[in-house]
Biopython code that builds the backbone (N, CA, C, O; Angstrom):
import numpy as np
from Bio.PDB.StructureBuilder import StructureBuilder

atoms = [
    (1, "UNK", "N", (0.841, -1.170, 0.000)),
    (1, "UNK", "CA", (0.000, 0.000, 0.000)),
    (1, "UNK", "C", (0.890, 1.239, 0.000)),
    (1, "UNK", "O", (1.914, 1.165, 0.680)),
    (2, "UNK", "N", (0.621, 2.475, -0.731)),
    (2, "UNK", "CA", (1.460, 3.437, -1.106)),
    (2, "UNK", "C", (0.914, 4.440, 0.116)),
    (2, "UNK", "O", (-0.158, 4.424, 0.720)),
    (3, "UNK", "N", (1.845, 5.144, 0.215)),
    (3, "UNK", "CA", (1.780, 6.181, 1.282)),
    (3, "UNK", "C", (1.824, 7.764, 0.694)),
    (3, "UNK", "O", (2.711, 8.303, 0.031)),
    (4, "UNK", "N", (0.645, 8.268, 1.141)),
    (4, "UNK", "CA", (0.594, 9.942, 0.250)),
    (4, "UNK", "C", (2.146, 10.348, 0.610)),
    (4, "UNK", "O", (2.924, 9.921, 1.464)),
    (5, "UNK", "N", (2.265, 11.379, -0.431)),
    (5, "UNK", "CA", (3.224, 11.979, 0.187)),
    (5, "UNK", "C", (2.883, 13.370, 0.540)),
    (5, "UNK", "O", (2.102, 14.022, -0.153)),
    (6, "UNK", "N", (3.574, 13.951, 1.841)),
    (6, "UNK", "CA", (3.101, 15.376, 2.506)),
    (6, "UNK", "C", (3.005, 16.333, 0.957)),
    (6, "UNK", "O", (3.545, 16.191, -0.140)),
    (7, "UNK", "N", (2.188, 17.180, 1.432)),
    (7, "UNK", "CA", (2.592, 18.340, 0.265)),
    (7, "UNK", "C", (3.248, 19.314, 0.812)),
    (7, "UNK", "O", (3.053, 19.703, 1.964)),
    (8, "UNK", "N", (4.302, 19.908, -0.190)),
    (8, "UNK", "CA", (5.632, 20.237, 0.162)),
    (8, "UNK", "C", (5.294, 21.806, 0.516)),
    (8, "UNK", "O", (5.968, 22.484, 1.292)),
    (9, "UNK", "N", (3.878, 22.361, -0.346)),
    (9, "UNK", "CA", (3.369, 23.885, 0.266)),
    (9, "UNK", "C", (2.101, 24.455, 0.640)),
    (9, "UNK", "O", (1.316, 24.861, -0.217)),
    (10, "UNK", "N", (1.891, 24.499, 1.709)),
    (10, "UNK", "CA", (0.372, 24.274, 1.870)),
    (10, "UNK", "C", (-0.080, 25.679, 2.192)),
    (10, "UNK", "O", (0.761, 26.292, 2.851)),
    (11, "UNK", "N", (-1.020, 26.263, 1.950)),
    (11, "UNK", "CA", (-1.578, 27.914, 2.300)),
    (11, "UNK", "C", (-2.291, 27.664, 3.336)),
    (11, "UNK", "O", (-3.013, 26.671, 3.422)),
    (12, "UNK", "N", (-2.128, 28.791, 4.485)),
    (12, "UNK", "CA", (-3.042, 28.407, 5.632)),
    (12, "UNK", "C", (-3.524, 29.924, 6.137)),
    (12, "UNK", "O", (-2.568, 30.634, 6.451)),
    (13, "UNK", "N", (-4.729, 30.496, 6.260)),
    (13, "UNK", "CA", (-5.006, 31.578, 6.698)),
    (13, "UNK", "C", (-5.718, 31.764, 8.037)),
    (13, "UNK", "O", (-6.884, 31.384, 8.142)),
    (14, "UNK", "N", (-5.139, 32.277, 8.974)),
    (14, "UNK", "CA", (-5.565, 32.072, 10.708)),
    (14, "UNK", "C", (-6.361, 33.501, 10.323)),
    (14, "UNK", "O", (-5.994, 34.396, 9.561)),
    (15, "UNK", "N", (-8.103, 33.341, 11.468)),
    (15, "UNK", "CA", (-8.372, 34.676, 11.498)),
    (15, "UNK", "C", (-8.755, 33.944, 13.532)),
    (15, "UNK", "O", (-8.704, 32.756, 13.851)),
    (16, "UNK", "N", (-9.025, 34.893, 14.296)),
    (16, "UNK", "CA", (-9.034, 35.016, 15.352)),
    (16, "UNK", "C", (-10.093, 36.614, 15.818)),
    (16, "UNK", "O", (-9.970, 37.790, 15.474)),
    (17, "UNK", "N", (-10.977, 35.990, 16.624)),
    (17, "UNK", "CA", (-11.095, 37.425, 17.406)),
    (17, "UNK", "C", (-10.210, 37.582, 18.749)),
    (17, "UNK", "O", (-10.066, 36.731, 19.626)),
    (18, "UNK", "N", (-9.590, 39.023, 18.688)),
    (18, "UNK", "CA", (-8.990, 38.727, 19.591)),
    (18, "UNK", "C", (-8.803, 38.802, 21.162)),
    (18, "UNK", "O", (-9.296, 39.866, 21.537)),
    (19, "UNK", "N", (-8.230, 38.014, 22.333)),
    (19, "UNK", "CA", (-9.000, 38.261, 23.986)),
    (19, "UNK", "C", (-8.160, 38.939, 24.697)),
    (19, "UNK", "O", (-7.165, 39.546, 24.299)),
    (20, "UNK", "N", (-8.632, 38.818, 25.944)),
    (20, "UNK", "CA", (-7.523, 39.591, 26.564)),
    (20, "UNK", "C", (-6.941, 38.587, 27.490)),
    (20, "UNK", "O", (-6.681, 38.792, 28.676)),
    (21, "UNK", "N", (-6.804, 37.750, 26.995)),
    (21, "UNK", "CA", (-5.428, 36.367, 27.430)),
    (21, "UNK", "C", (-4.541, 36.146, 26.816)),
    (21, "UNK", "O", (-4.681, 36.335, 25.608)),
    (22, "UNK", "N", (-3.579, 35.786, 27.169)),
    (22, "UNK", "CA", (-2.133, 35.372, 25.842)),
    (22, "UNK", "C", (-3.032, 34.133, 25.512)),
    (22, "UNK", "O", (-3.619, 33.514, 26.399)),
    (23, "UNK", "N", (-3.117, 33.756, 23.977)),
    (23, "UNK", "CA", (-3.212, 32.583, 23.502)),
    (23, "UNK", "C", (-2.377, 32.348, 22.054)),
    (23, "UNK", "O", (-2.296, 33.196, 21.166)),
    (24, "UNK", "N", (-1.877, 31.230, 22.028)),
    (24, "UNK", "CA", (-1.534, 30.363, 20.883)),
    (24, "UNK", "C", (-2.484, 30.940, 19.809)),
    (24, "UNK", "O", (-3.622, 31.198, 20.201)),
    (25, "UNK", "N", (-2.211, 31.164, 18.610)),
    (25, "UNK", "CA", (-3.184, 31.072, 17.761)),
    (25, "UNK", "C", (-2.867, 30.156, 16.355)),
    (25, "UNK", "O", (-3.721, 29.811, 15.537)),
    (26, "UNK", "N", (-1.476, 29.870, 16.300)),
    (26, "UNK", "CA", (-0.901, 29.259, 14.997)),
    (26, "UNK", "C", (0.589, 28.369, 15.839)),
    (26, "UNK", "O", (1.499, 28.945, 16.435)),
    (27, "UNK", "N", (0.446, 26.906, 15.644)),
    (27, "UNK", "CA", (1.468, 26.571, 15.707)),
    (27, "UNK", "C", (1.927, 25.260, 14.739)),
    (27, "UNK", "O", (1.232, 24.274, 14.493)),
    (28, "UNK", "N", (3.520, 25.580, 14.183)),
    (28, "UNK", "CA", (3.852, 24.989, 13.073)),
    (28, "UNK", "C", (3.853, 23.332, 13.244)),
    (28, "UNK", "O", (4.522, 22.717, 14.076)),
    (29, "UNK", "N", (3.099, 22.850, 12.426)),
    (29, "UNK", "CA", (3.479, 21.278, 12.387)),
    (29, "UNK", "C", (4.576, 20.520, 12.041)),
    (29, "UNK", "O", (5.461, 20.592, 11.188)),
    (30, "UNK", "N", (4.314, 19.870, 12.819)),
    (30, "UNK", "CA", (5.870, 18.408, 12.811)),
    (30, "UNK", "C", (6.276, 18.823, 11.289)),
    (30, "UNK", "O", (5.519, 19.474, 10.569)),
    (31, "UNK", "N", (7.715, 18.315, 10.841)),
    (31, "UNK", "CA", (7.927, 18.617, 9.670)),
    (31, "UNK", "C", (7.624, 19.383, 8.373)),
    (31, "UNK", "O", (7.542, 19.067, 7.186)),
    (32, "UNK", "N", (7.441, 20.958, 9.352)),
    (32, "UNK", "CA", (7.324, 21.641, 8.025)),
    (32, "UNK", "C", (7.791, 23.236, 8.978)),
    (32, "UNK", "O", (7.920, 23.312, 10.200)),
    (33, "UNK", "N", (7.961, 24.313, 8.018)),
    (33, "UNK", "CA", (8.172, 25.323, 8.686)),
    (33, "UNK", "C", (7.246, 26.407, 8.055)),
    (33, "UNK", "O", (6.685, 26.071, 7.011)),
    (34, "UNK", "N", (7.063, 27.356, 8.420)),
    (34, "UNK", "CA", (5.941, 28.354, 7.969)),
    (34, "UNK", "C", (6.370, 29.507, 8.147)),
    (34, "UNK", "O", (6.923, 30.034, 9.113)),
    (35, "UNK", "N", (6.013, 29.964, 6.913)),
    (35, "UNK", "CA", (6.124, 31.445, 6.783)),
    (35, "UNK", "C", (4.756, 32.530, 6.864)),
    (35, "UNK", "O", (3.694, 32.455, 6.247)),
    (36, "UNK", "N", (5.188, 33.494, 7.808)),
    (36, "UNK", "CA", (3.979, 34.091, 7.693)),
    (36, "UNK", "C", (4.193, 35.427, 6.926)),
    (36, "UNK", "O", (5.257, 36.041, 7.008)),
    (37, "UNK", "N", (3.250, 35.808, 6.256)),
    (37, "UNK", "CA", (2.973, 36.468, 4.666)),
    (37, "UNK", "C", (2.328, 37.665, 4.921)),
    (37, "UNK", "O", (2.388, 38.631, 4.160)),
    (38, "UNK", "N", (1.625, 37.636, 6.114)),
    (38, "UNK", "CA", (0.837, 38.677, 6.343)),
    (38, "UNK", "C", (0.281, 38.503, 8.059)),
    (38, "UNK", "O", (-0.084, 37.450, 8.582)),
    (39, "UNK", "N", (0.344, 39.742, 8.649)),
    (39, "UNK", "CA", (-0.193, 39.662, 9.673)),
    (39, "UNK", "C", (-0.788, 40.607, 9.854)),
    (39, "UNK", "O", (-0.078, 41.609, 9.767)),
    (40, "UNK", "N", (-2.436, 40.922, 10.215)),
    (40, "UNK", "CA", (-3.446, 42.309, 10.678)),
    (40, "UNK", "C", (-4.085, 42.255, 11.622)),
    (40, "UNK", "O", (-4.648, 41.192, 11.884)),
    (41, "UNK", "N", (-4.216, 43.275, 12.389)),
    (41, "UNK", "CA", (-5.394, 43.141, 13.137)),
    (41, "UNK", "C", (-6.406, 44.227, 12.796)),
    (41, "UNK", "O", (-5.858, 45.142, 12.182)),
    (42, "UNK", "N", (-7.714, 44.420, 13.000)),
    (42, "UNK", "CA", (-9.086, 45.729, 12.715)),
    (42, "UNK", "C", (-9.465, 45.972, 14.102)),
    (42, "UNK", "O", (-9.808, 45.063, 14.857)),
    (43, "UNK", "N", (-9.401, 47.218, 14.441)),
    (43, "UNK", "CA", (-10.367, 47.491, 15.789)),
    (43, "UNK", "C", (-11.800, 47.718, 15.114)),
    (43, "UNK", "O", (-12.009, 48.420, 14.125)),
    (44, "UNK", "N", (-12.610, 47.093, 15.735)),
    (44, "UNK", "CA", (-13.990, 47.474, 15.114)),
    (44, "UNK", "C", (-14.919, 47.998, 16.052)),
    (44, "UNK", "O", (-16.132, 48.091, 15.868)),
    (45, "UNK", "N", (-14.116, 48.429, 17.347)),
    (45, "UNK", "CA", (-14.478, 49.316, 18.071)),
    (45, "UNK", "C", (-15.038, 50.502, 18.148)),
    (45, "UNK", "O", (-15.378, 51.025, 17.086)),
    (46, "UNK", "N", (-15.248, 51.142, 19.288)),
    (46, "UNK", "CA", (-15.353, 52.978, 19.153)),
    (46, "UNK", "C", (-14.363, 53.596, 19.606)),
    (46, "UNK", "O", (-14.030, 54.723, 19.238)),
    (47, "UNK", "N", (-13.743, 52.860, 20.527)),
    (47, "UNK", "CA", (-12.600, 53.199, 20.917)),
    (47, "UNK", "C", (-10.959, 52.559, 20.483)),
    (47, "UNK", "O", (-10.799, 51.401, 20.096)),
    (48, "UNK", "N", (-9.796, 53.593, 20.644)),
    (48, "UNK", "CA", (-8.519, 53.304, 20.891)),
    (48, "UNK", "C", (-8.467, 51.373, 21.167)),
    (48, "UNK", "O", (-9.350, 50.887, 21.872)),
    (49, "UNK", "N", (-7.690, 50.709, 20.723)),
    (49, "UNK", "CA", (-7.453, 49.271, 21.397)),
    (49, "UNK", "C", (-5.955, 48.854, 21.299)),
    (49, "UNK", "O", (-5.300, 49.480, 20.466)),
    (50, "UNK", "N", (-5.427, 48.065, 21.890)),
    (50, "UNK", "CA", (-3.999, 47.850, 21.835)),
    (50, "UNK", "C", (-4.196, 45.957, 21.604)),
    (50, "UNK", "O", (-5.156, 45.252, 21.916)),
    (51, "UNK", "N", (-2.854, 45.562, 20.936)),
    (51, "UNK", "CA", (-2.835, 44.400, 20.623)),
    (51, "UNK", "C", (-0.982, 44.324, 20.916)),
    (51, "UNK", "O", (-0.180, 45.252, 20.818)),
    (52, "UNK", "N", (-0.723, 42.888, 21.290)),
    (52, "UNK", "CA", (0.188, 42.390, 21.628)),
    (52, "UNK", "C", (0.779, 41.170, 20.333)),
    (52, "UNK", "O", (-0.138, 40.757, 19.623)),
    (53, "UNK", "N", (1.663, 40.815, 20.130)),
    (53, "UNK", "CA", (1.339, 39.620, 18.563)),
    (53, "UNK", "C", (3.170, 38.955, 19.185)),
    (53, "UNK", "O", (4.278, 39.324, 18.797)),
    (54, "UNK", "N", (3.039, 38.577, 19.561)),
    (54, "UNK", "CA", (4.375, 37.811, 19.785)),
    (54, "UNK", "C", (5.278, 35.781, 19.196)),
    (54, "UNK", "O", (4.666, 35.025, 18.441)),
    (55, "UNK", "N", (6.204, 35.544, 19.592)),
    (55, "UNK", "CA", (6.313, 34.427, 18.912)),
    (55, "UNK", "C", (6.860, 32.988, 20.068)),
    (55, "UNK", "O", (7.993, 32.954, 20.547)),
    (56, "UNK", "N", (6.190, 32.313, 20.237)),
    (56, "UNK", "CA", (7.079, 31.685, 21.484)),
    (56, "UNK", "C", (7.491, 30.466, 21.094)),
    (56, "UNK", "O", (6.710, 29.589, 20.723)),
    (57, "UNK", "N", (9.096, 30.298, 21.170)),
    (57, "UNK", "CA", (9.625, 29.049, 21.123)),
    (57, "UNK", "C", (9.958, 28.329, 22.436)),
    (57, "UNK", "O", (10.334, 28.918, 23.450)),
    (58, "UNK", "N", (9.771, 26.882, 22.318)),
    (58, "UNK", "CA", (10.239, 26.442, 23.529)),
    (58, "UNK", "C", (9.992, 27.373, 25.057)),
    (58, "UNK", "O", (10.942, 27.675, 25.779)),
    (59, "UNK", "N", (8.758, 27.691, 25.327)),
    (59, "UNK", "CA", (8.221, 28.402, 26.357)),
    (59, "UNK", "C", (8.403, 29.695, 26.497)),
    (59, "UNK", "O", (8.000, 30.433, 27.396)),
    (60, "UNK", "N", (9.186, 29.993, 25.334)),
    (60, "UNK", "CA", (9.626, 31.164, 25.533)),
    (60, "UNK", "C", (8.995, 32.465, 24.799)),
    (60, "UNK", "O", (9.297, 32.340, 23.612)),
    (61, "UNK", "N", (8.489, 33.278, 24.921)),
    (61, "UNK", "CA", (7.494, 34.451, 24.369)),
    (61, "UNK", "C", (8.905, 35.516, 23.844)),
    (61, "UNK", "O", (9.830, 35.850, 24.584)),
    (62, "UNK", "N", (8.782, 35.803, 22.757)),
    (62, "UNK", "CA", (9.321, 37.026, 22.441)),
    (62, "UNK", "C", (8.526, 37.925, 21.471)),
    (62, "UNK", "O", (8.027, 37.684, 20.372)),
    (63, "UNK", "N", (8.568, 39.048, 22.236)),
    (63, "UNK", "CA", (7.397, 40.172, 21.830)),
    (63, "UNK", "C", (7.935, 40.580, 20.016)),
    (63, "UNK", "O", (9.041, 40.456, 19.489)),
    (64, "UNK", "N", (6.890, 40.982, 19.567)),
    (64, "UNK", "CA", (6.766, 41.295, 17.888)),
    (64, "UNK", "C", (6.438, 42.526, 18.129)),
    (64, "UNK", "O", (7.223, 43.372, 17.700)),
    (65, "UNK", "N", (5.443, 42.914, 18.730)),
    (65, "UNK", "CA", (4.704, 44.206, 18.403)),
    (65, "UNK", "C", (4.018, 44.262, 20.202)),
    (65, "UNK", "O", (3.671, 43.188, 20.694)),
    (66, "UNK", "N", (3.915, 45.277, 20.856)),
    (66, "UNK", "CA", (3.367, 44.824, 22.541)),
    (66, "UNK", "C", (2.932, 46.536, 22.724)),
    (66, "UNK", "O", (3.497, 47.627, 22.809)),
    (67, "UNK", "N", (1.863, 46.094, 22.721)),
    (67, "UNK", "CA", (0.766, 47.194, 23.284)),
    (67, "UNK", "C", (0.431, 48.114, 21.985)),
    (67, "UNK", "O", (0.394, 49.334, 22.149)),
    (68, "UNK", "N", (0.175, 47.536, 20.635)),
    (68, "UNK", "CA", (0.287, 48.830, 20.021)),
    (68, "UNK", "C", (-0.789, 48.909, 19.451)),
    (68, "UNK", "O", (-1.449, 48.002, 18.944)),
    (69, "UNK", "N", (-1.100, 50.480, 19.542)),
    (69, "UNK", "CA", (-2.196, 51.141, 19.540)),
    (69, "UNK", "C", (-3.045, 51.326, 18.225)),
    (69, "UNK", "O", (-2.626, 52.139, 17.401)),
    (70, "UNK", "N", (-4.378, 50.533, 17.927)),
    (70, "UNK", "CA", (-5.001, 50.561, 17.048)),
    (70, "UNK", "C", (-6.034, 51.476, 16.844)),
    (70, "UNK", "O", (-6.755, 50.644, 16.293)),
    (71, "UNK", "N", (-6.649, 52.396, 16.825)),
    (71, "UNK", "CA", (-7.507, 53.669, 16.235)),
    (71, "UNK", "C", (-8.539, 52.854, 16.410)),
    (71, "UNK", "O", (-8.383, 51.648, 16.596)),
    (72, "UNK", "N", (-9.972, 53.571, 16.356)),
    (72, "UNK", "CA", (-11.266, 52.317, 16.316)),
    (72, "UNK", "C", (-11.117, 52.613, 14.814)),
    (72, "UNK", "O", (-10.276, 53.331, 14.273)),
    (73, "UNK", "N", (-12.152, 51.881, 14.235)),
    (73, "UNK", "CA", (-12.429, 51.210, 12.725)),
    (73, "UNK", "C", (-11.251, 51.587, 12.140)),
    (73, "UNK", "O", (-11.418, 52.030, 11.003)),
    (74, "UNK", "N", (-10.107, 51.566, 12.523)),
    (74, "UNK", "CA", (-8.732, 51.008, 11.631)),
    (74, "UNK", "C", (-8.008, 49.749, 11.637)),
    (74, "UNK", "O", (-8.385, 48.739, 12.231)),
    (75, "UNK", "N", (-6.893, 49.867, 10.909)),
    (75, "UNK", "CA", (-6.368, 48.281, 10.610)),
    (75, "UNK", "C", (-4.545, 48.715, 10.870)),
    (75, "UNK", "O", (-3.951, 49.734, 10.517)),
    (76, "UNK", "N", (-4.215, 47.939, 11.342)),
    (76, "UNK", "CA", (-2.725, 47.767, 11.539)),
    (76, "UNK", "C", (-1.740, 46.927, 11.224)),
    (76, "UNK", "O", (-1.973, 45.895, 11.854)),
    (77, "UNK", "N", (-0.512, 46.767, 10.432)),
    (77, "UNK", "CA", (0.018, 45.876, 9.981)),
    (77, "UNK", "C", (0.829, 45.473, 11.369)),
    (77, "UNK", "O", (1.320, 46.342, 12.089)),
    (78, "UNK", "N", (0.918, 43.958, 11.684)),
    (78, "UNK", "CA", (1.607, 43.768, 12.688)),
    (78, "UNK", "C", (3.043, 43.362, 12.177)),
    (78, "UNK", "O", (3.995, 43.550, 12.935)),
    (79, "UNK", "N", (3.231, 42.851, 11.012)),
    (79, "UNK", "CA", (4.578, 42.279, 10.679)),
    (79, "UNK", "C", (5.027, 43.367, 9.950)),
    (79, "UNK", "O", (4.032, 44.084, 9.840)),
    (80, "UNK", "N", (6.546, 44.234, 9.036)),
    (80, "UNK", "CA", (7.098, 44.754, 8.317)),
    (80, "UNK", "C", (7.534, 43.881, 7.471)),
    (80, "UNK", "O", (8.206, 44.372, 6.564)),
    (81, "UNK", "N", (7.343, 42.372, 7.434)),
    (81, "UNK", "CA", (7.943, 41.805, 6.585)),
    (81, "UNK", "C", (7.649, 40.472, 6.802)),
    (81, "UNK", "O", (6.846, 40.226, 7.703)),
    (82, "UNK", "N", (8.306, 39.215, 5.932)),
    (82, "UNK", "CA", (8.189, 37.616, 6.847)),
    (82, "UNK", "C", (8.508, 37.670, 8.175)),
    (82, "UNK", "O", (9.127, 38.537, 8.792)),
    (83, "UNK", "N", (7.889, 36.385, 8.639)),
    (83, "UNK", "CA", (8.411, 35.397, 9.835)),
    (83, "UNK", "C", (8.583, 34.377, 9.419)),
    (83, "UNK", "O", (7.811, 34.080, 8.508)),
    (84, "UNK", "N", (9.543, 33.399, 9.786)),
    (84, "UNK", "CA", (9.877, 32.140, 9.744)),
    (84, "UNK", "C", (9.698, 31.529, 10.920)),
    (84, "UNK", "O", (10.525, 31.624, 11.827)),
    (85, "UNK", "N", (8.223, 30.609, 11.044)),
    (85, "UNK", "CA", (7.722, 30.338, 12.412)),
    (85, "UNK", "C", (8.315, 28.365, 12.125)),
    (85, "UNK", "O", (7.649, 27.570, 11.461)),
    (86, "UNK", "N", (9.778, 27.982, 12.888)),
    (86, "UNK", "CA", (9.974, 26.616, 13.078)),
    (86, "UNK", "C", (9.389, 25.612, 13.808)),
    (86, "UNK", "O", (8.706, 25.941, 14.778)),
    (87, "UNK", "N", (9.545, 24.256, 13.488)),
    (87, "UNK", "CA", (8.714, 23.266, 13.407)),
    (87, "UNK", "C", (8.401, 23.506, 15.576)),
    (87, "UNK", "O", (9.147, 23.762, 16.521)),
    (88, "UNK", "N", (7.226, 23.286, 15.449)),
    (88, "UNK", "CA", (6.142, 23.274, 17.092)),
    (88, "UNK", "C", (7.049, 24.835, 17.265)),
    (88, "UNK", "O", (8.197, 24.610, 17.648)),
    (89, "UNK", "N", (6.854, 25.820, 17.129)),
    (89, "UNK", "CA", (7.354, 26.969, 17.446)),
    (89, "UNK", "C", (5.746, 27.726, 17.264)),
    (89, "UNK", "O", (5.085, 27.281, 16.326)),
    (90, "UNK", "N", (5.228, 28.618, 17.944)),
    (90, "UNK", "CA", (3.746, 29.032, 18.281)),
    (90, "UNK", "C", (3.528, 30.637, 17.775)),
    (90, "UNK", "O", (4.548, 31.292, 17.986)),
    (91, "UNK", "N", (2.682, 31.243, 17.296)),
    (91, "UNK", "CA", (2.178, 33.133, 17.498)),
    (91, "UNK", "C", (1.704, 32.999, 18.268)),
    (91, "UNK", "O", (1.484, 31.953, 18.879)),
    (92, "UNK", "N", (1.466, 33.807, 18.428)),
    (92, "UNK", "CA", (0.285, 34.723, 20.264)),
    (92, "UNK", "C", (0.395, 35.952, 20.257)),
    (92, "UNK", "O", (1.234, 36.819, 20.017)),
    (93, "UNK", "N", (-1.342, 35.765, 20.787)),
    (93, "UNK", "CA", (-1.572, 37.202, 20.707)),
    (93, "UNK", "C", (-2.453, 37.534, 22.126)),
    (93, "UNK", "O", (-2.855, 36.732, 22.970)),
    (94, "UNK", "N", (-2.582, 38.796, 22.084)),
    (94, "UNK", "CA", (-3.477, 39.237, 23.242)),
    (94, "UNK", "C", (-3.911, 40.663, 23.039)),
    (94, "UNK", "O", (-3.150, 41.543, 22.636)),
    (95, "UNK", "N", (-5.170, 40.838, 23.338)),
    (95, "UNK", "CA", (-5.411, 42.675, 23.235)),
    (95, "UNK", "C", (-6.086, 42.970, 24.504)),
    (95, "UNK", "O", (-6.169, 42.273, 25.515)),
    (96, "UNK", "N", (-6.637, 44.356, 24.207)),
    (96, "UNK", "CA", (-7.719, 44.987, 25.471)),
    (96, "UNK", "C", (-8.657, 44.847, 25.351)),
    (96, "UNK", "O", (-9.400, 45.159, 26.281)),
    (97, "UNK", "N", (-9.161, 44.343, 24.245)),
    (97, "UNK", "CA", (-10.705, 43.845, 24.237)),
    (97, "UNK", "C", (-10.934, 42.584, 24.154)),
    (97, "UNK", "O", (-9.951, 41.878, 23.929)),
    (98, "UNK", "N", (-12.129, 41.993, 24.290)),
    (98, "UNK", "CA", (-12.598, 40.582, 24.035)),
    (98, "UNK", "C", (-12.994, 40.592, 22.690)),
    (98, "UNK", "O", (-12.767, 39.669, 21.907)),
    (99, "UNK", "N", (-13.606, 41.667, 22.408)),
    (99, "UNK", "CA", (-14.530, 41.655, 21.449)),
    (99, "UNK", "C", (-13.892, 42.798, 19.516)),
    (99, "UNK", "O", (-14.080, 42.474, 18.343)),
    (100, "UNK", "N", (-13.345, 43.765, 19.969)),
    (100, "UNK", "CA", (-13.178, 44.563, 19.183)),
    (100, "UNK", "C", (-12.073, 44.476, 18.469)),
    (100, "UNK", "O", (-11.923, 45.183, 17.472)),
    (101, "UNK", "N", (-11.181, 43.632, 18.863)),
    (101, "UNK", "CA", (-9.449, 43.551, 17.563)),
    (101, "UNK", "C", (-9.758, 41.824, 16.890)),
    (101, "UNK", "O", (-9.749, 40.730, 17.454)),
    (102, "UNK", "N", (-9.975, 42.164, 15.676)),
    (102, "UNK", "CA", (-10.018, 40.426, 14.632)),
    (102, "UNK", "C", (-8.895, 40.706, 14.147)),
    (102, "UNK", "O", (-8.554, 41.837, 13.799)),
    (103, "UNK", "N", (-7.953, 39.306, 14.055)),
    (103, "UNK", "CA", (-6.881, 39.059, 13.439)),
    (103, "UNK", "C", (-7.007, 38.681, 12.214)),
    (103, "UNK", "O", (-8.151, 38.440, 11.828)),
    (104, "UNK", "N", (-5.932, 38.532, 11.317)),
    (104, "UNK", "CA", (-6.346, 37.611, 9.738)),
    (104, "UNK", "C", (-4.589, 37.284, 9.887)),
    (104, "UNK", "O", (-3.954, 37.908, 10.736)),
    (105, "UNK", "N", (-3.853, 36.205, 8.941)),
    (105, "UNK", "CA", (-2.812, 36.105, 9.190)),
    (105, "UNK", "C", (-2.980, 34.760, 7.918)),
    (105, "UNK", "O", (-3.692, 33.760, 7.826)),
    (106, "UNK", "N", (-1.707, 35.508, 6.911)),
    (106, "UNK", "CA", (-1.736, 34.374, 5.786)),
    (106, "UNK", "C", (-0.206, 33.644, 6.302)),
    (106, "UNK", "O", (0.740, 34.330, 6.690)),
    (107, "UNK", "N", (-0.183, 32.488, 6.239)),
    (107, "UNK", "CA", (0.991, 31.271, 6.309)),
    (107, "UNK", "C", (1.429, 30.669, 5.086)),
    (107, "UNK", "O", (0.490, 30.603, 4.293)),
    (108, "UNK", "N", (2.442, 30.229, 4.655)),
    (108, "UNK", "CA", (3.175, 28.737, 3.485)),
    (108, "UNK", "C", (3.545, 28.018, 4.538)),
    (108, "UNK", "O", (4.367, 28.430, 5.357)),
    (109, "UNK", "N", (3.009, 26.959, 4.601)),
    (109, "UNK", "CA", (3.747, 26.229, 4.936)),
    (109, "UNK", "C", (4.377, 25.525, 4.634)),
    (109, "UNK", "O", (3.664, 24.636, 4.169)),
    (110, "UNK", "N", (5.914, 25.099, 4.515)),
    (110, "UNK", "CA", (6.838, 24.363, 3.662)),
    (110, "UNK", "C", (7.301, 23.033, 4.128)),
    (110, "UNK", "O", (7.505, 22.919, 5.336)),
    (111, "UNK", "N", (7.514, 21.929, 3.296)),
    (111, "UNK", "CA", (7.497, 20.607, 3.546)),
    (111, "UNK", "C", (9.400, 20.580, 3.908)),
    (111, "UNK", "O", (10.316, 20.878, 3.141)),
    (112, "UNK", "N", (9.466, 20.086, 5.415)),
    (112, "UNK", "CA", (10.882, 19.993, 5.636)),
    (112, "UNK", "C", (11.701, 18.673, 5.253)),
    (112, "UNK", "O", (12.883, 18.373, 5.423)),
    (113, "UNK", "N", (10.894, 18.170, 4.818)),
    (113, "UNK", "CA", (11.453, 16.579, 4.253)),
    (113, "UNK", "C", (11.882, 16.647, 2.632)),
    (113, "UNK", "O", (12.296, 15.639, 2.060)),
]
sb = StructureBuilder()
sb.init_structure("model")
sb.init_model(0)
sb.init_chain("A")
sb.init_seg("    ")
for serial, (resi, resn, name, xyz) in enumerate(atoms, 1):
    if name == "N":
        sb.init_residue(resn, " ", resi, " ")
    sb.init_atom(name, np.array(xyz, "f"), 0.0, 1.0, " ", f" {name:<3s}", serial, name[0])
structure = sb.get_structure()
């Protein structure tokens, strides 16, 4: 019996509303690494909101962007460029609202085999 083989690039688009807890929102699978392509958040608020977008390897959180200030009904780029998120390596995010910052976030994910 033949065995699929992984596909070597897979598109993956995370959207999230976002809380006011640190949470995981994207983490890379066993044998592959991911690039992220795009990262946003929208306040769809009335008010000012702040968002946090960080990357944690091995327990470890290192901040991307921390506390920054979104306008209501505007949009903010959180990345200037790629990330290269490695294999079980996690994003996270957190804001001031429960309700008012949605994320969107395009990924490749690339076959490490």
């Amino acid at each position: 019996m033949a065995v699929a083989a992984a596909s070597v690039n897979v598109f993956r688009t995370i959207t999230e509303t976002v809380g006011t807890s640190t949470v995981g929102i994207y983490t890379t699978p066993v044998a592959y690494t991911g690039v992220v392509l795009l990262a946003q958040a929208t306040n769809t608020g009335d008010f000012t909101e702040t968002i946090s977008f960080g990357y944690r390897r091995n327990g470890v959180d290192t901040p991307i962007t921390e506390g920054l200030s979104i306008p209501s009904n505007d949009t903010a780029n959180l990345l200037t460029g790629k990330l290269v998120v490695e294999t079980n390596n996690s994003l996270t995010l957190v804001g001031s609202s429960a309700t008012n910052l949605k994320f969107i976030c395009s990924i490749l994910e690339t076959s490490n085999l």
